[in-house]
N, C-alpha and C positions, 0 to 999 in steps of 0.2 A: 211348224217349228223346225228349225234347221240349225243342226248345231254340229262340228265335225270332234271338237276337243271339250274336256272338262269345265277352262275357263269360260268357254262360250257357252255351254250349259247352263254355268251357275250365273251366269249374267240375265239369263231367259229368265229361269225359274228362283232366282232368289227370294225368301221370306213367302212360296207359296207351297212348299214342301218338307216334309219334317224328315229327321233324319233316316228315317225308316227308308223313305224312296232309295236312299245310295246303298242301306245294306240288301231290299230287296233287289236293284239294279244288279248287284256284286254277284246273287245266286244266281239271278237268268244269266249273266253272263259267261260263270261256271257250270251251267248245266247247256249251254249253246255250244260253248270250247269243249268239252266231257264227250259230248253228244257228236261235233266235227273229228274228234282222232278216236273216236267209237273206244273209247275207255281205256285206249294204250298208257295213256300220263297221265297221274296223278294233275289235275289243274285247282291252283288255288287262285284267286283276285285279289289286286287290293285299287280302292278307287284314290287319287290322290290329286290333290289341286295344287299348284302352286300359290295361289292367294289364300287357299283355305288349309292347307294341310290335308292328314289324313281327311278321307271321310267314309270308308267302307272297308272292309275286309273281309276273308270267306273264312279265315280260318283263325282259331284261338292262341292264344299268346299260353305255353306252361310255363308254370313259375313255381 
């Protein structure tokens, strides 16, 4: 599988992955960034598609 962007992702893997994949993908990506500037910055993710909209985020919305 070879994908460089989001929409080419969701084109791969459509209707074979629940949504859980894009919040898990959000942490390793937060914990890869976190892990590359060895914990200088705060790093939050958020995944977003253009055809899909949101689809992941690392961090909570207060209200």
């Amino acid at each position: 599988m070879n994908a460089n962007t989001t929409e080419e992702i969701l084109d791969l893997i459509e209707g074979k992955v629940g949504k859980d994949f894009f919040e898990n993908l959000a942490l390793r990506i937060k914990e890869k960034c976190t892990q590359y500037v060895k914990g200088c910055l705060e790093v939050e993710v958020e995944i977003f598609s253009l055809k899909k909209g949101h689809l992941a985020k690392t961090w909570s919305d207060f209200k």
